[in-house]
C-alpha beads as a LAMMPS data file, in Angstrom:
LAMMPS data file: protein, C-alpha beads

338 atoms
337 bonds

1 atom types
1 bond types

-500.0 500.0 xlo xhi
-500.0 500.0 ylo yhi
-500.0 500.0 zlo zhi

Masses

1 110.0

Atoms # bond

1 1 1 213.890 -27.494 -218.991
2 1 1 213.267 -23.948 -218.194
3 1 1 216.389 -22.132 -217.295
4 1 1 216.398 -21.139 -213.306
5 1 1 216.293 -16.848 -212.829
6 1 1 219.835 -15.243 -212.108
7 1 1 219.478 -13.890 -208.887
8 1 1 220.798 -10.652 -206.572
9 1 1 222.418 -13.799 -204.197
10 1 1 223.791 -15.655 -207.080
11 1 1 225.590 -12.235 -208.190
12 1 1 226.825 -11.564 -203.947
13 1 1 228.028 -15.242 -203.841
14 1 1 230.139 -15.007 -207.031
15 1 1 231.401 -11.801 -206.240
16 1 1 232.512 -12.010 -202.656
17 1 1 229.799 -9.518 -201.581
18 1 1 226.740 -9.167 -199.845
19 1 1 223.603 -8.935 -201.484
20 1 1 222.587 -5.529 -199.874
21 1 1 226.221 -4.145 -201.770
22 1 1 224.230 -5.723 -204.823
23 1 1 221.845 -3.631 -204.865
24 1 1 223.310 -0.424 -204.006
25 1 1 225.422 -0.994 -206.815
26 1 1 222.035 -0.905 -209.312
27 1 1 220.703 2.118 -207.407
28 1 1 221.374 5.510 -208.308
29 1 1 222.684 7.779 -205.078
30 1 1 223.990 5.233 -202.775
31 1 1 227.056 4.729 -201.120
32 1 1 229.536 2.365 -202.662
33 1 1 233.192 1.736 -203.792
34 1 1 233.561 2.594 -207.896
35 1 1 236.003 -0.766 -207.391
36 1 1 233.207 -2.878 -205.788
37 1 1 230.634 -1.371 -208.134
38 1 1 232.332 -2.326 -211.283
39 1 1 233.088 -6.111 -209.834
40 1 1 229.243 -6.097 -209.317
41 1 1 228.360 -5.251 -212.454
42 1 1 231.165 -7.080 -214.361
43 1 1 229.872 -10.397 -212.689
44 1 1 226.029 -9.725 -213.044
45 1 1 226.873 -9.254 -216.509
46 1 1 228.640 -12.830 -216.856
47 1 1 225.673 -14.508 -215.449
48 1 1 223.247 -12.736 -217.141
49 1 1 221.477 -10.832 -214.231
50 1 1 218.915 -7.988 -214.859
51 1 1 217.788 -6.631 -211.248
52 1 1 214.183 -6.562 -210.301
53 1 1 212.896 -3.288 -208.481
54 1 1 210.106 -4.717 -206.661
55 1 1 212.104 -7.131 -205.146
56 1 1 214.560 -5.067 -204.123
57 1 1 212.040 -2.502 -202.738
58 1 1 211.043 -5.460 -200.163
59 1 1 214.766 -6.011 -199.243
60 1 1 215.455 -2.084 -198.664
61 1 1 211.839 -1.114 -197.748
62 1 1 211.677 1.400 -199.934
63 1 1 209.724 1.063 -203.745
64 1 1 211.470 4.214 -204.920
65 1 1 208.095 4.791 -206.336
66 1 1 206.344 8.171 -206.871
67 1 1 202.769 8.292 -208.186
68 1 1 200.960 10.799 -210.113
69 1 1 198.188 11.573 -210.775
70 1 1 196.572 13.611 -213.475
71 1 1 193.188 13.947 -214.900
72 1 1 193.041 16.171 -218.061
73 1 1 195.350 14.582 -220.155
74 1 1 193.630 16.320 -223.302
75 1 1 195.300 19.815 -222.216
76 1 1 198.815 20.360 -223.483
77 1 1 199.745 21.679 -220.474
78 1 1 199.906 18.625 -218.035
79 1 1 201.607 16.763 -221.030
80 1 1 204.443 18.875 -220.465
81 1 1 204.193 18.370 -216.813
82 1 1 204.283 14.616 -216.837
83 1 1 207.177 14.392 -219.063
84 1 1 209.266 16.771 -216.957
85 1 1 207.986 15.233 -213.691
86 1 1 209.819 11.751 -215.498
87 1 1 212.499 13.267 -216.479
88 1 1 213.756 14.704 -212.908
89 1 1 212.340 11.863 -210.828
90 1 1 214.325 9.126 -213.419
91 1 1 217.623 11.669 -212.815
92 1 1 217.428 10.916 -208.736
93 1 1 216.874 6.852 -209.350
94 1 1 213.275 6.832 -208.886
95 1 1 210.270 5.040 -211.404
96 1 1 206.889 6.892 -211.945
97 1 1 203.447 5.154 -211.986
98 1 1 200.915 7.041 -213.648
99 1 1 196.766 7.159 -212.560
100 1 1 194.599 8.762 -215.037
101 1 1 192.075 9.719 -212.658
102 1 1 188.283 9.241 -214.863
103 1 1 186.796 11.701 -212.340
104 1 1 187.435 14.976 -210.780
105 1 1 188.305 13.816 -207.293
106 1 1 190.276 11.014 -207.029
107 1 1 188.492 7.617 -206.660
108 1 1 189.183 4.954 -203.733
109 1 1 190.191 2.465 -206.564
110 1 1 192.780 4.302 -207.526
111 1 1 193.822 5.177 -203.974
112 1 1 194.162 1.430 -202.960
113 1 1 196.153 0.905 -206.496
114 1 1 198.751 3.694 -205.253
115 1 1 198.601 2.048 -202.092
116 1 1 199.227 -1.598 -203.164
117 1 1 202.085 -0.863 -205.380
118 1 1 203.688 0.846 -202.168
119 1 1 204.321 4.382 -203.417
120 1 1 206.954 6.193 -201.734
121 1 1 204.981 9.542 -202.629
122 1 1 202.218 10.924 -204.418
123 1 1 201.927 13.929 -206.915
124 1 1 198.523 15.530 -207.598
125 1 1 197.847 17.767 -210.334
126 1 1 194.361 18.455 -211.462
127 1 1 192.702 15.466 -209.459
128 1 1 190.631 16.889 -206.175
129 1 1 192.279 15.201 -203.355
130 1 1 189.430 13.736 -200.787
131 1 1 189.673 13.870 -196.784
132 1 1 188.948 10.595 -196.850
133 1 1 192.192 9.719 -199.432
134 1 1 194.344 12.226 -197.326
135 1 1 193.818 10.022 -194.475
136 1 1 194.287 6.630 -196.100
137 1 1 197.751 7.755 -197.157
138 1 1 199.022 9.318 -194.092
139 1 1 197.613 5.913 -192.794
140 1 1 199.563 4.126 -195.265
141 1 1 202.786 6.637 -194.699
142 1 1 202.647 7.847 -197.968
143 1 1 203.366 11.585 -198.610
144 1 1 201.707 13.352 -200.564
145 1 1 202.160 17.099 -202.579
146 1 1 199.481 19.033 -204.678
147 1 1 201.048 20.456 -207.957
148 1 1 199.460 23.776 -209.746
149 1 1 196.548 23.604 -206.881
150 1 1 196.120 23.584 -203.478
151 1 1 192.954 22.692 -200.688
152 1 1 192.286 24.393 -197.447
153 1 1 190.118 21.583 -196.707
154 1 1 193.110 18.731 -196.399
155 1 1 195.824 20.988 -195.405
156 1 1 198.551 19.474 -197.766
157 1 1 201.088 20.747 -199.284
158 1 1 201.323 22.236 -202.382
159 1 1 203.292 24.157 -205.111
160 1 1 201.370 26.481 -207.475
161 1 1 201.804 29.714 -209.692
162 1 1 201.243 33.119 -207.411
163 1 1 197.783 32.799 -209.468
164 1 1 196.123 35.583 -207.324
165 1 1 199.463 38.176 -208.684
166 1 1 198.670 36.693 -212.056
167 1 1 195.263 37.328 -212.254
168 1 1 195.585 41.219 -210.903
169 1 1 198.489 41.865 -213.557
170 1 1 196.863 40.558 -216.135
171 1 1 193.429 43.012 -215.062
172 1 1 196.250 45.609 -215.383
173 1 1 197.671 45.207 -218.720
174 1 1 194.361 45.203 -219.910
175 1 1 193.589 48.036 -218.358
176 1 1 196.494 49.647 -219.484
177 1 1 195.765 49.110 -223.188
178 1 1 192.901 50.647 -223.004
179 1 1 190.182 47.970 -222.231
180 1 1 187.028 49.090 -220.429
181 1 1 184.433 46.528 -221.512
182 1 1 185.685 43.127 -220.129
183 1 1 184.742 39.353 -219.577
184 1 1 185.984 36.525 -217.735
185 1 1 186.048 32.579 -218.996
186 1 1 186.788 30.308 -215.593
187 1 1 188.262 26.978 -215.152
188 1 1 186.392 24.490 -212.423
189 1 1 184.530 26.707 -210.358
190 1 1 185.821 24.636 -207.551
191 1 1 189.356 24.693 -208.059
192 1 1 191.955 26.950 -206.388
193 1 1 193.490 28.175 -209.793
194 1 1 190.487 29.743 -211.483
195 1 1 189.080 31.123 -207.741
196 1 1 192.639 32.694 -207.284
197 1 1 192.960 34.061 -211.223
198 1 1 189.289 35.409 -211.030
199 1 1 189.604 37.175 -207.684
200 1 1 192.842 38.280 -208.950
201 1 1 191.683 40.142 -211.806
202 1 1 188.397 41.267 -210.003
203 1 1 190.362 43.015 -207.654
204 1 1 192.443 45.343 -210.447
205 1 1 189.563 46.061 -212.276
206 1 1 187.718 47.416 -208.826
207 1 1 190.846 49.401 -207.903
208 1 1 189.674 51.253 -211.299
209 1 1 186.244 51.691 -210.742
210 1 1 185.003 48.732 -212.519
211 1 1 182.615 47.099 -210.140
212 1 1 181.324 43.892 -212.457
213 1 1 182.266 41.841 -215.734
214 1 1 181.088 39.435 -217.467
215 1 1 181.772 35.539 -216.254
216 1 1 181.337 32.185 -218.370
217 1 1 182.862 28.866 -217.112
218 1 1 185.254 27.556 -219.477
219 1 1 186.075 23.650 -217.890
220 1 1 189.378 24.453 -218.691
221 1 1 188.825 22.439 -222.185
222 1 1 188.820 23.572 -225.639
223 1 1 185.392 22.818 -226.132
224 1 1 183.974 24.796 -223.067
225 1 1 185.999 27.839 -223.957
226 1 1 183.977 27.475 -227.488
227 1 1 180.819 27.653 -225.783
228 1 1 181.916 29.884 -223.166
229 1 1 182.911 32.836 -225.652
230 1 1 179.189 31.959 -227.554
231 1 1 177.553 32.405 -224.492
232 1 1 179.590 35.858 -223.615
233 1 1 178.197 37.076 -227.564
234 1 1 174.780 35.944 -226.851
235 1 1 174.344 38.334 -224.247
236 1 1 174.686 41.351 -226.552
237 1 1 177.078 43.656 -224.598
238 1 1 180.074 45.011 -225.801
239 1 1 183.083 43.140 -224.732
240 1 1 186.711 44.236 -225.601
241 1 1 188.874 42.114 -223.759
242 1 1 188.500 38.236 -222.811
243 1 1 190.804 36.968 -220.152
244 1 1 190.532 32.850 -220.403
245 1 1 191.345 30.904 -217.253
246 1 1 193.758 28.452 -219.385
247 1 1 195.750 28.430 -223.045
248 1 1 193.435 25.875 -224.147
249 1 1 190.229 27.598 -223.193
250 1 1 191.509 30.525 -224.803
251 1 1 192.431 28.648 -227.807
252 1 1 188.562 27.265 -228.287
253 1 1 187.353 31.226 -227.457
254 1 1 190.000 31.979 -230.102
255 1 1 188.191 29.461 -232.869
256 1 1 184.450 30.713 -231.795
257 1 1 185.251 34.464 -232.190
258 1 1 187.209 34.062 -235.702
259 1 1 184.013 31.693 -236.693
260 1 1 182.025 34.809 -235.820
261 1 1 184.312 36.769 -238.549
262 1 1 185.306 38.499 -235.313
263 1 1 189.155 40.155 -235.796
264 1 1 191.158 39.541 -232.914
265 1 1 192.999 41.545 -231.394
266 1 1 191.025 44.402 -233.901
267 1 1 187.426 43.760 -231.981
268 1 1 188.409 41.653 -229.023
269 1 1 191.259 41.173 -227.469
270 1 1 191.918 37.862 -225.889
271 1 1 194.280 36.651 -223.202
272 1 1 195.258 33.114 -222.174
273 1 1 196.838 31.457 -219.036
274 1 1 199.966 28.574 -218.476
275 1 1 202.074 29.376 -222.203
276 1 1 201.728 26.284 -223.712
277 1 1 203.656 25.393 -227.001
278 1 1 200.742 25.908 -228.805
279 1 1 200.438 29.661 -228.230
280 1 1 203.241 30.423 -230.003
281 1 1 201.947 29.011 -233.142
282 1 1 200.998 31.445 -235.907
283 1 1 197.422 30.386 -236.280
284 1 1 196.567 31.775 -232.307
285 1 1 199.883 33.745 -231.056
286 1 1 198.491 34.277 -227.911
287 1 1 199.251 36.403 -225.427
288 1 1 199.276 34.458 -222.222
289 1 1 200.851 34.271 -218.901
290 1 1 204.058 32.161 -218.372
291 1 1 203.962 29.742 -215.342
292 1 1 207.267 28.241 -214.529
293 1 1 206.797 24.658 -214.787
294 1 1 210.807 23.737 -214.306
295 1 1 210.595 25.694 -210.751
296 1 1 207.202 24.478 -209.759
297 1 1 208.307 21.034 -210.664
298 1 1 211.459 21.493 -208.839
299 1 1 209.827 22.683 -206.057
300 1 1 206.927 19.631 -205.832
301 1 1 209.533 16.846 -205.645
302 1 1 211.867 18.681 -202.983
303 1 1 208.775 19.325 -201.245
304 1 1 207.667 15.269 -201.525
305 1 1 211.448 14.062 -200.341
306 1 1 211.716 16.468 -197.306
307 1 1 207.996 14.587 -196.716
308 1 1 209.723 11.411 -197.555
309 1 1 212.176 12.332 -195.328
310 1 1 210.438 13.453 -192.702
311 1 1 212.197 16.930 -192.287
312 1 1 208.776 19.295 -192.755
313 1 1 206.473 18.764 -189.916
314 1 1 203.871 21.047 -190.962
315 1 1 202.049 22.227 -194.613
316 1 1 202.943 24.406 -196.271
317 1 1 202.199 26.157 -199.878
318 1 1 204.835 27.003 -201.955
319 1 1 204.040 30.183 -204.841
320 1 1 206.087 30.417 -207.527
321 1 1 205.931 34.099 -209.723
322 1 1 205.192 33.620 -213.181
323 1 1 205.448 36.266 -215.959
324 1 1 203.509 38.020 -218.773
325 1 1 204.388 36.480 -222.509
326 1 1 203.106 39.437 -225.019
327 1 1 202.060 37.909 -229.000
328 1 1 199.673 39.423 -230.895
329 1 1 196.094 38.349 -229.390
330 1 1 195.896 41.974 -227.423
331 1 1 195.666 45.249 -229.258
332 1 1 196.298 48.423 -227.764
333 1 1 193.180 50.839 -227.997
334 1 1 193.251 54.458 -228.764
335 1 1 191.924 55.614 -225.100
336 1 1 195.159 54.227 -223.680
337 1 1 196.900 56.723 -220.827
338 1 1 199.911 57.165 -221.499

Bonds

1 1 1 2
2 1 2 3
3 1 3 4
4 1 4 5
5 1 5 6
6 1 6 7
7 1 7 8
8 1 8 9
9 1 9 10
10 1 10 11
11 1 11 12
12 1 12 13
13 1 13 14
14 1 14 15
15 1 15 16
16 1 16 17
17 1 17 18
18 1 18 19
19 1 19 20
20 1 20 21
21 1 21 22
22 1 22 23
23 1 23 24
24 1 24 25
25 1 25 26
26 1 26 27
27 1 27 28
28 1 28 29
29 1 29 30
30 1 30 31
31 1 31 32
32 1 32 33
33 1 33 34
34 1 34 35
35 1 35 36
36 1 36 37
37 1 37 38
38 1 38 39
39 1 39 40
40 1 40 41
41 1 41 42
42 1 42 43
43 1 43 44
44 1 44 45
45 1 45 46
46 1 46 47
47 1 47 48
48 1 48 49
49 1 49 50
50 1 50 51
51 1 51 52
52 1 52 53
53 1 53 54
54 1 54 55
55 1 55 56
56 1 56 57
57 1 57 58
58 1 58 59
59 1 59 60
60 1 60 61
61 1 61 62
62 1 62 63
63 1 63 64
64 1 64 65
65 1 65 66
66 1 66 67
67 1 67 68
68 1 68 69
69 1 69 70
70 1 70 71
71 1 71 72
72 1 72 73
73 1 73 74
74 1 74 75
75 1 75 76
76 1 76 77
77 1 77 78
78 1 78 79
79 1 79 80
80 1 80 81
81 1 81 82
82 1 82 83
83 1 83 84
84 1 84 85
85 1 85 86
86 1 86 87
87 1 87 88
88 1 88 89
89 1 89 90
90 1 90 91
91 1 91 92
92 1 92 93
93 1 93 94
94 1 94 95
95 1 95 96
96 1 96 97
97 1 97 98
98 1 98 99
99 1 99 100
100 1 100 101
101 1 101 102
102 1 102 103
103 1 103 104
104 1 104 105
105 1 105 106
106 1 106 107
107 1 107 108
108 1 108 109
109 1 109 110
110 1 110 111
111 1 111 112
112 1 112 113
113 1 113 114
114 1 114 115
115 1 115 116
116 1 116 117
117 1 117 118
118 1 118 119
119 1 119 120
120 1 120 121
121 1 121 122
122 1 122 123
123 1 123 124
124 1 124 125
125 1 125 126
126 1 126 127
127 1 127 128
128 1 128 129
129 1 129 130
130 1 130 131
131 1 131 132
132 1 132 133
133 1 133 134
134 1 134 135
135 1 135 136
136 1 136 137
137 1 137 138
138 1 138 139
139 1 139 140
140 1 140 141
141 1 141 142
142 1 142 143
143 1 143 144
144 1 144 145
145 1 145 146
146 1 146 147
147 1 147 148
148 1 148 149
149 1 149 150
150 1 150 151
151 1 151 152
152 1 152 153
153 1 153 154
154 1 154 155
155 1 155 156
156 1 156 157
157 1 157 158
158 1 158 159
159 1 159 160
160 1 160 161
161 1 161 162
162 1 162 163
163 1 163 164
164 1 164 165
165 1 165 166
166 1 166 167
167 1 167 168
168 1 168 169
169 1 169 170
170 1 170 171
171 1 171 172
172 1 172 173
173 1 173 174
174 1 174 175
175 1 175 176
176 1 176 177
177 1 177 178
178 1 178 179
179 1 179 180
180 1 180 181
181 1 181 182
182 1 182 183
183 1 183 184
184 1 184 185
185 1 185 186
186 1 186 187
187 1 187 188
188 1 188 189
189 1 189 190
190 1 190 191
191 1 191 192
192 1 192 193
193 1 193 194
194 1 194 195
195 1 195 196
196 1 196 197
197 1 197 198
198 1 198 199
199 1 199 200
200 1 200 201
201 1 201 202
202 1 202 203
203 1 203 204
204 1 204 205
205 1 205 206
206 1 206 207
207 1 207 208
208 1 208 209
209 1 209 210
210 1 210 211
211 1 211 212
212 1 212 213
213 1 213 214
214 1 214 215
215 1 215 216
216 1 216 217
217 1 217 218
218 1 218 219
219 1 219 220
220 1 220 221
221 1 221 222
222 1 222 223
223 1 223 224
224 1 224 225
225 1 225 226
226 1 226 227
227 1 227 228
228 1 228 229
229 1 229 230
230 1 230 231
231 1 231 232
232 1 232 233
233 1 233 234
234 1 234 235
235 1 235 236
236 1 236 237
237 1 237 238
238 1 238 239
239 1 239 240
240 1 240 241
241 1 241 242
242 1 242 243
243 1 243 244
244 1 244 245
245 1 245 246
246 1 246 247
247 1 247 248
248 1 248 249
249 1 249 250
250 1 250 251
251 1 251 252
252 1 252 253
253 1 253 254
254 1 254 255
255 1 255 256
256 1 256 257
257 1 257 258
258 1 258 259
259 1 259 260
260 1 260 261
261 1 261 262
262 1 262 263
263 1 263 264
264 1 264 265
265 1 265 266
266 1 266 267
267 1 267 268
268 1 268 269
269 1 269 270
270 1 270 271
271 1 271 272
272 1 272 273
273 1 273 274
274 1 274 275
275 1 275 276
276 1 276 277
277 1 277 278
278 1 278 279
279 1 279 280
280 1 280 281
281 1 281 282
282 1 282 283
283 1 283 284
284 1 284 285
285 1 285 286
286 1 286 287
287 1 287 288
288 1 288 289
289 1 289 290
290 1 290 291
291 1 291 292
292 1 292 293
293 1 293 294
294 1 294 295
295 1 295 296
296 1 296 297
297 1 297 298
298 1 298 299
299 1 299 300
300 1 300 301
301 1 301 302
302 1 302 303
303 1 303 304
304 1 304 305
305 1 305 306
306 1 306 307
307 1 307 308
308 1 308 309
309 1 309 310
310 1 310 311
311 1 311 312
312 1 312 313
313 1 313 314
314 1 314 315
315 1 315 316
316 1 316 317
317 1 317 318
318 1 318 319
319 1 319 320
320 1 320 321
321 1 321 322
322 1 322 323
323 1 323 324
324 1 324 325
325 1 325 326
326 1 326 327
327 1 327 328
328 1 328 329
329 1 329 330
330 1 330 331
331 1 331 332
332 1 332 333
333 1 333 334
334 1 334 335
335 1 335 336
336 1 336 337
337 1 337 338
């Protein structure tokens, strides 16, 4: 005969407690006596009693929850992002269920699966966020923050990298070393980042009297920052500096050029965006700009619980200042000013 399931009541009953003091003594944050806590736990482990959090989510009302959503899992960055986002969530008691969105805005499947599961928030990286979903959560009371992005159109909230800044100091350096004869390799045309980075670095290069440069669209991938930097060399003009939307644009732009037995930085210099861990190695060294991904993390799930919460009452868009990370990908040409 099958042997019946320990329960949270057989644990109370045993214990002298209630069963709400059971589960606050498996929950991370709560209030409750170290004395009472280690009873609870000394007599769930006599009976053999593992708690079970979606049962417990119906008792307290709350899942403890968070979803997140991602789309390019193929680019190191967001990697890097879902492991820290697991990491800090885990630390303040909270589980993480993970959508790989198949498409760039996120489909209504995958909304009703966030929504089913009761999801006490929802992080969005490099998924487009619908209207349509915006309103089916906020239907649902289910908060929701955009990470490394942000939309105009759905007024949510959002943390991202001061992309804009970037963009127009990274236009500068180049300008700086010496560069006159640039080109530009975009993310998703549509997407906040590569808009911001490209008017960004627009904007220094006008403030010196260049007027137009080059532009190919990347994707944000390896492969279309391959085909991007072929299409810049098929147009026959002299290009001396590249700045790529993303590291792992950069890194394909990187492998097209050296294909070309172009020298980099010798003949072209070429600049990346995020500072993954794969621009440090040897065979690219790139130099890059450095978005905080700690802070911006930080930032997205304080942002989420004071939505939880209900202590923000209006969006907002947080922008966090990243930083220039010089390697060896950017020479310094002789016409520099000093």
């Amino acid at each position: 005969m099958k042997n019946k399931k320990v329960t949270a009541m057989d644990v109370a009953r045993l214990a002298g407690v209630s069963q709400s003091s059971v589960s606050r003594a498996f929950s991370k944050n709560t209030s409750i006596s170290s004395k009472k806590k280690q009873l609870i736990l000394e007599t769930a482990e006599k009976l053999g009693y593992q708690p079970n959090a979606i049962a417990r989510g119906l008792i307290t009302n709350q899942s403890r929850i968070i979803g997140i959503v991602m789309r390019d899992i193929e680019n190191p960055f967001y990697p890097e992002i879902l492991k820290l986002f697991h990491e800090m969530l885990a630390n303040k008691g909270y589980q993480v269920m993970f959508i790989h969105s198949r498409n760039d805005e996120i489909q209504e499947d995958e909304v009703q699966h966030l929504i089913e599961y009761s999801v006490e928030g929802i992080i969005i990286t490099d998924a487009l966020l619908t209207s349509k979903a915006v309103e089916k959560f906020s239907r649902n009371g289910i908060s929701v923050v955009l990470f490394n992005r942000y939309a105009t159109h759905t007024k949510s909230n959002a943390v991202v990298c001061d992309n804009f800044v970037a963009g127009k100091e990274i236009g500068q350096y180049l300008l700086k070393k010496g560069h006159k004869h640039l080109a530009f390799i975009s993310g998703h045309e549509n997407t906040s980042t590569s808009i911001d980075r490209q008017f960004g670095f627009a904007e220094s290069l006008k403030e010196s009297g260049i007027d137009s440069f080059l532009i190919e669209n990347g994707k944000y991938t390896y492969e279309g920052g391959f085909n991007a930097a072929k299409n810049l060399l098929a147009q026959k003009k002299r290009i001396d500096a590249i700045f790529v939307a993303n590291d792992i644009s950069a890194f394909g732009a990187m492998d097209y050029l050296k294909k070309q037995s172009i020298s980099i930085p010798e003949e072209i210099s070429v600049i990346g965006f995020d500072n993954v861990k794969m621009a440090n190695w040897p065979s690219y060294s790139l130099t890059t700009w450095h978005q905080p991904i700690n802070e911006m993390v930080e930032a997205t799930i304080q942002f989420l619980f004071k939505l939880i919460g209900g202590s923000l009452d209006q969006s907002q868009i947080k922008t966090v200042e990243g930083h220039l990370v010089e390697r060896n990908s950017v020479a310094t040409r002789k016409n520099e000013k000093s």
